[in-house]
N, C-alpha and C positions, 0 to 999 in steps of 0.2 A: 595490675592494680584495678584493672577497670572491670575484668573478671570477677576479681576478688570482690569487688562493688558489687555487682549485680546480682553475686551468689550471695552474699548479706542479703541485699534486699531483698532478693524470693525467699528465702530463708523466714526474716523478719513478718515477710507477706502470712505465707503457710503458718506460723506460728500467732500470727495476730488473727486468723481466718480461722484457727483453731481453738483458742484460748478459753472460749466457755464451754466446750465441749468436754463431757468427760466420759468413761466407760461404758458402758449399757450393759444390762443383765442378761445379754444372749449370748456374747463372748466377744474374745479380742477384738475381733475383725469390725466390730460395732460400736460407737459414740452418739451419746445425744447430749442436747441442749435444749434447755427450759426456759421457753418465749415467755414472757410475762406479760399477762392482756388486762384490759380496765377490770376492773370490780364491778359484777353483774348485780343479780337480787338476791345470788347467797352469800355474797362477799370478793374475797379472791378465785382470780381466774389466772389461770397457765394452762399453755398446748407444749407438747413435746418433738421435736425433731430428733430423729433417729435416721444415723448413714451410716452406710458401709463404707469404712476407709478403702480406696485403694488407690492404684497408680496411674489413674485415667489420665488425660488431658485432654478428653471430648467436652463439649459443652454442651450434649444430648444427657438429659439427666430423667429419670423418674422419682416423681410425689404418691406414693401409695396412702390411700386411704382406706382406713378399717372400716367395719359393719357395726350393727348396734352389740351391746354387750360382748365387746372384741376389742382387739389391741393388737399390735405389731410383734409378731413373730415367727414371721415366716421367712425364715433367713434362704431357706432354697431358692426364693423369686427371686431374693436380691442378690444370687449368686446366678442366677439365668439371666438376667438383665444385665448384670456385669460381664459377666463374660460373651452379649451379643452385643457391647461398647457402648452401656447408658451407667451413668454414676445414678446410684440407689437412696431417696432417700425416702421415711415415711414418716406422717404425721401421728401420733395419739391427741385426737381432740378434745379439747376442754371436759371434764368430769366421765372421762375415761382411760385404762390404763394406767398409764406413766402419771399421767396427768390429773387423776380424780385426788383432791383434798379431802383432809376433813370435816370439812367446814360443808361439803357438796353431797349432794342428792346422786348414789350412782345413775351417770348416761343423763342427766335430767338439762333439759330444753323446753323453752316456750314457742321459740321460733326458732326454724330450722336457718334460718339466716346468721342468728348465732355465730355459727362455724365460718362464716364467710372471712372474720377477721382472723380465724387460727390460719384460713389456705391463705388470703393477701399476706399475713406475717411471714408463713413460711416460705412463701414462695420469694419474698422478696429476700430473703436471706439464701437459699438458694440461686439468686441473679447474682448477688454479692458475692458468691463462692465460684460464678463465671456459668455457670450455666443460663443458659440462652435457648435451647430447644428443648424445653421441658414436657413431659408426657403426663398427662395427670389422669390417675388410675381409681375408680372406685368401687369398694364391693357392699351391695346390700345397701345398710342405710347410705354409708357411704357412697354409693352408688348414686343413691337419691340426691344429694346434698350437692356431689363434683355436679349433676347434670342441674340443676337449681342454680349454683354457682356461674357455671360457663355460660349458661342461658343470662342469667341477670348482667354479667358483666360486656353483655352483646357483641362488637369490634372490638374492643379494648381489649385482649384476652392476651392475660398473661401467661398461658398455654397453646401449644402446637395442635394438640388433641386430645381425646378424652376416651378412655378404654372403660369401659362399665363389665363388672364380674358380676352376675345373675343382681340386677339394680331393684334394689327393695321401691316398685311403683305403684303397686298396691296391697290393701292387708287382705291376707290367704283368708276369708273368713267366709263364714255362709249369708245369702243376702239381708235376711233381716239383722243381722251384727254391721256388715259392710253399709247398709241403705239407711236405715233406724238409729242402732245401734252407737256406733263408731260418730258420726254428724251431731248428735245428741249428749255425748259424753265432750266431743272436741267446743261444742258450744256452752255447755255447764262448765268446762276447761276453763273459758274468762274469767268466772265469779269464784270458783273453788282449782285457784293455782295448786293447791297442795295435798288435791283430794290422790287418793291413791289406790290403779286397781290391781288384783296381785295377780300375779301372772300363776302359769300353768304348772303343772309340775310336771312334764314330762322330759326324760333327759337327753331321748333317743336320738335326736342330732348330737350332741357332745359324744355321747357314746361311740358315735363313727368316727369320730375324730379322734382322739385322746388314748393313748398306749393305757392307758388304766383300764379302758375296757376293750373296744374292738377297731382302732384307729394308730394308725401310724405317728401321731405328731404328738410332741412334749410343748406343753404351755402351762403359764400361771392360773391354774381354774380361778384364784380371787380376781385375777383380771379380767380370765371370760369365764362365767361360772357356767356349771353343767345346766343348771335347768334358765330359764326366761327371770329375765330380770323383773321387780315391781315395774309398773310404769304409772307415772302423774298423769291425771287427765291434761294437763294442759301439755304436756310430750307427746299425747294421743292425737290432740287436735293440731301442735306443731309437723307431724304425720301428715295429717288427714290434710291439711289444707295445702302444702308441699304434693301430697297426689292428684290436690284437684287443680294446680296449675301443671304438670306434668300430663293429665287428661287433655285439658286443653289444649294443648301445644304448645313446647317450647320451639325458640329457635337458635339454638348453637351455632354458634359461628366456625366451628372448627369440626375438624370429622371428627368421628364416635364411631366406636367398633363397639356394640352392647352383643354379647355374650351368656348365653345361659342352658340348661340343662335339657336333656327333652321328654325328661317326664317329671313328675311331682309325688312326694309319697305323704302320708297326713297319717298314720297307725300311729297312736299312743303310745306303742310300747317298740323297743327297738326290736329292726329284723336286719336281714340280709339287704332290703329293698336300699335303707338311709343311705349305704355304700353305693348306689348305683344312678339316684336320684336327688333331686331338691325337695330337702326333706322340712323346709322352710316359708317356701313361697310356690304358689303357682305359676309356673313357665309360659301358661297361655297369657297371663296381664304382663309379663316383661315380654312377651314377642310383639300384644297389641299394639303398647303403648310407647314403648323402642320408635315407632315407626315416625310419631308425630314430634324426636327431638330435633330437629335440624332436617338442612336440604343434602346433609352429606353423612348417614348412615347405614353403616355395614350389621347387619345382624347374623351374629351363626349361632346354631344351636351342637351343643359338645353331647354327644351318645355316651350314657353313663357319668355324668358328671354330678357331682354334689353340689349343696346350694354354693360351697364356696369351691370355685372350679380347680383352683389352685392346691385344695386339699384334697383330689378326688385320686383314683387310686394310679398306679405310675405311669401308666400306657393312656390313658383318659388326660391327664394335665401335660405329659410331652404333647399330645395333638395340641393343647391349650396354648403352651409357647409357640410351638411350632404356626399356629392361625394368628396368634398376634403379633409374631416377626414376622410373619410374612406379608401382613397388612399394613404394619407399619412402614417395611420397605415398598409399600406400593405407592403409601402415601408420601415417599420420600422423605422421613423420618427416620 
């Protein structure tokens, strides 16, 4: 009988731990759940949690975090990570992905602190589910945001550590756009929240990704669309002033493995180079500035790797897993 008890109660447990969870559009093996957050300045807010079910019973878990105009679906990391014994989950942050309403400005942010209450919600609902050594992962903006995050919350860290994929720390641009330019728009950003400037039209990063034209990976293009999304001046200056404390130095309490490409490509129109390169950002400001987030970081640079490391091509992203398990086990993680 008392068996019988306790298999009710886990029973009861897994299914009350489950219950607002429902399918997700990548397949079986995947469920999310819609955090509901206060009402900002466009109205309603929600972030989205997305796991990979399976039959762990480690309480080493990973929080993946997307880049700008991007979203979760990269289901091969969260089949790498599970199978080297960490439960998988990822966020879609407020007005992106899963997550953007109608009521919302695609990606749009004033401060990038914003997001700070999508990782504390999720993360605590992750503690809830038993995980206890949590990995928090970021790529790109994302990148920017976990190292903003784990800086701001100093000791208190509700993270083990923080692995950064090519960390968006500053904008790839020429000086008078980065010096002039960018400080000027991020400063007009206060008075004209809703100004808007239109991004580029070139595709040639999606192009390397996406089976429609010369990339291996199927996604939602309305979720990450082929060319650069519009961006608000004041999501300009939410940027800009997030790189100029990142310049100065932050100081992360937990180690940081930052991760990125070793060359950059900037050609408007798509070539062979996107596949081989970070066809995004420039690799020398995330190696500079890598250096000043903490007293406890590891930097490697991936040969051949794309802005986003994880999509680069098979022999370039096994090395990728291959340096962040092996770093993780160094740190005893």
């Amino acid at each position: 009988m008392k068996k019988l008890f306790i298999s009710l109660l886990l029973v009861f447990c897994w299914v009350a731990a489950n219950a607002q969870y429902f399918p997700d559009e990548l397949d079986k093996l995947f469920v999310k759940r819609t955090l509901v957050m206060p009402d900002d300045y466009e109205g309603k807010v929600v972030c989205t949690l997305v796991k990979e079910l399976n039959n762990l019973k480690t309480t080493k878990a990973v929080l993946y975090v997307h880049g700008y105009n991007d979203y979760f679906f990269q289901t091969e990391m969260a089949e790498r990570f599970t199978q080297a014994g960490y439960r998988f989950y990822s966020v879609d942050l407020r007005k992106y992905g899963r997550s953007l309403l109608p009521n919302q400005s695609f990606n749009n942010a004033r401060n990038l602190n914003e997001y700070f209450a999508d990782l504390d919600t999720t993360l605590s609902v992750m503690r809830s589910e038993g995980c206890r050594e949590i990995i928090l992962m970021g790529h790109s903006t994302g990148g920017l945001i976990t190292a903003l995050y784990t800086d701001a919350r100093g000791t208190n860290l509700p993270v083990k550590a923080l692995i950064l994929n090519s960390p968006f720390f500053d904008y790839n641009e020429n000086w008078i756009s980065e010096n002039i330019a960018v400080p000027a728009v991020s400063l007009l950003g206060k008075l004209f929240k809703n100004a808007t400037l239109k991004a580029g039209k070139s595709t040639a990063y999606s192009q390397s990704l996406h089976r429609k034209f010369h990339g291996e990976w199927q996604y939602d293009m309305k979720k990450k669309r082929p060319g650069s999304a519009d961006k608000r001046w004041s999501w300009i200056g939410a940027i800009h002033y997030g790189h100029e404390k990142v310049h100065h130095g932050l100081h992360i309490a937990c180690p940081v493995l930052s991760m990125h490409s070793d060359r950059s490509v900037t050609d408007e129109d798509w070539n062979p180079k996107y596949q081989l390169a970070d066809g995004v950002l420039d690799v020398k400001d995330i190696e500079k500035y890598s250096h000043g987030l903490g007293k406890d970081v590891t930097i490697r640079t991936v040969p051949g790797g794309m802005h986003d490391l994880i999509l680069s091509k098979k022999n370039v992203r096994d090395a990728v897993y291959r340096e962040m398990f092996r770093w993780l086990k160094e740190k005893g993680l």
